[in-house]
C-alpha positions, 0 to 999 in steps of 0.5 A, spaced: 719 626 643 714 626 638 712 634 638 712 636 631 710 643 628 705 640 623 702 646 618 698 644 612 699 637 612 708 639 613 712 636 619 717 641 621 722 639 628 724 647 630 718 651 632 722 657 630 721 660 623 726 666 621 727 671 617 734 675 612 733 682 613 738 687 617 743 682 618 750 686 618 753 681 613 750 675 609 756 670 613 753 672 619 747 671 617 748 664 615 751 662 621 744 664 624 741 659 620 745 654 622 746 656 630 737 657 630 735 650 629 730 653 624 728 649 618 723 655 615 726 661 612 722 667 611 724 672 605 721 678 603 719 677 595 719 685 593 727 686 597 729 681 593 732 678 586 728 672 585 727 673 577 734 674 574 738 668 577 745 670 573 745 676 578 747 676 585 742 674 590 741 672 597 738 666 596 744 664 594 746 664 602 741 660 603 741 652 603 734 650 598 736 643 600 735 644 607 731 649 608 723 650 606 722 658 604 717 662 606 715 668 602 713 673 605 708 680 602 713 684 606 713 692 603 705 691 600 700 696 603 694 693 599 691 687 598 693 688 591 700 689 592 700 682 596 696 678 592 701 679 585 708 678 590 704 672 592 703 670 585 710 672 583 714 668 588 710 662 585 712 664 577 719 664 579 718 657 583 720 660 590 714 657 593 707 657 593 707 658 601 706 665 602 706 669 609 701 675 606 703 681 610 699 687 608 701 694 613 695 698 614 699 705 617 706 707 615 708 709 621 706 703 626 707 698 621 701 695 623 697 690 619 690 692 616 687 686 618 682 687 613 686 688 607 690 681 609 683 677 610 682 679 603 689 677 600 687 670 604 681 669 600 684 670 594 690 666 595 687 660 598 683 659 592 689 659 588 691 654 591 697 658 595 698 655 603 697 662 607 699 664 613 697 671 614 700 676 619 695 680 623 694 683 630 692 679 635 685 680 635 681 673 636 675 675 631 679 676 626 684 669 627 677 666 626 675 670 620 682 669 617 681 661 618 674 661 616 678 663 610 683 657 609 689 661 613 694 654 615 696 658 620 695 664 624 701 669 625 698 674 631 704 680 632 707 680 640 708 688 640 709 691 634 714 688 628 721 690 630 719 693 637 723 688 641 718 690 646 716 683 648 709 680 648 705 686 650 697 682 651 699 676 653 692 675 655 690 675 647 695 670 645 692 666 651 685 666 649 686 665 643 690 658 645 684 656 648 679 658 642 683 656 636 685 649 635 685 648 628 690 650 625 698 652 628 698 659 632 705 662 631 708 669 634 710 673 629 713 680 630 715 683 637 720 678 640 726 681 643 730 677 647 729 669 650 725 670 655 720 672 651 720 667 647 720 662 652 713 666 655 711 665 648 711 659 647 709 657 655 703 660 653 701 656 648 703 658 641 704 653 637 711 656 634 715 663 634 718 668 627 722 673 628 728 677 624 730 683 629 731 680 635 736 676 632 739 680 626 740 686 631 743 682 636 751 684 638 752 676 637 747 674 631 750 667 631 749 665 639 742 670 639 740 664 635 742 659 639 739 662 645 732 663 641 733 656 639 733 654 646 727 658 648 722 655 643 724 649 646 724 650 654 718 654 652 714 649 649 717 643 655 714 648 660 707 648 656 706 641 655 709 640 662 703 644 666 706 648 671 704 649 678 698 653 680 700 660 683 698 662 690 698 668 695 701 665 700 707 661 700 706 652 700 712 649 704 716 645 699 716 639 704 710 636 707 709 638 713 707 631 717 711 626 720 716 632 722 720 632 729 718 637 733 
């Protein structure tokens, strides 16, 4: 089956990107990169030692040759702060992918759109391929590719939460409008199903950390995400039968012996 995630020109197989953070352990970590299925692992610049490579670093857990980073502007409250860790993580080599991530409030976490919007303009002038983190708010998806953006990130419920998708009517409109860039789910998945009610709604492809990382097994958690995203995104492309009020007999009704 030929159904790639394709992000600024680049294939991936796995339409599941992952995170490295509140992992018990970097072993468990790595058996979760492994059991996933991802090729795209996000890591946050401002919690990690990406300039002094004499010195221990969690990139030294990571496989640089089998997987694609994904630097992240995690920790940054400012347009200006998201701009020069994007920068940094390009000096150093890391990438020049960013996923630009700007928090709005310190108590929800929740993204200040306006502030990424900005970012995403100044990133993609300086060449950077950006995906930026927001809400899930039609308009500003638009505004945001209108901007460059190679993807657009819509949270499901807020980072962290496990609370599932909480509008999923959002994420399915914006299927319906959005087509010319990837749609990828990021913040708010919980457990399987929701992935896979992600993926059956159309998204093109799913982040999480927490979901996985704070599971009581890290490593089948991964296999399970895995086989979410994939049975999610079958469904989707399969069509799945309308619903109705009534029930509809599974068989058909004529040339039965009464």
């Amino acid at each position: 089956m030929n159904d790639k995630l394709i992000i600024a020109g680049r294939e991936f197989n796995s339409r599941l990107i992952i995170g490295t953070g509140k992992y018990r352990s970097n072993e468990q970590m790595v058996e979760a990169f492994n059991r996933s299925g991802a090729e795209m692992i996000t890591v946050a610049v401002r919690r990690v030692n990406i300039t002094d490579r004499t010195q221990p670093s969690l990139l030294d857990f990571i496989d640089l040759k089998r997987f694609a980073i994904l630097p992240n502007t995690a920790g940054c409250y400012s347009t200006d702060e998201a701009v020069r860790t994007a920068r940094l993580a390009r000096e150093v080599g890391l990438s020049d992918w960013v996923k630009i991530e700007v928090i709005g409030d310190q108590k929800t976490l929740f993204p200040d759109n306006e502030a990424t919007l900005e970012a995403t303009k100044i990133l993609v002038k300086e060449g950077f391929t950006v995906l930026p983190y927001f809400t899930d708010d039609l308009i500003m998806a638009k505004k945001l590719i209108d901007a460059g953006a190679a993807a657009v990130m819509p949270l499901a419920a807020p980072i962290g939460s496990g609370l599932g998708i909480q509008n999923p009517n959002n994420l399915r409109i914006m299927r319906e409008e959005i087509t010319a860039v990837p749609i990828i789910v990021d913040a708010g998945v919980g457990t399987a199903s929701d992935a896979c009610l992600a993926m059956e709604l159309g998204v093109d492809g799913l982040l999480m950390n927490t979901a996985i990382a704070e599971a009581e097994d890290a490593g089948s958690m991964a296999d399970a995400m895995k086989l979410a995203v994939q049975s999610g995104r079958l469904a989707y492309l399969a069509g799945r039968m309308p619903k109705r009020l009534y029930a509809s007999a599974s068989s058909p009704l004529s040339g039965i012996v009464r």
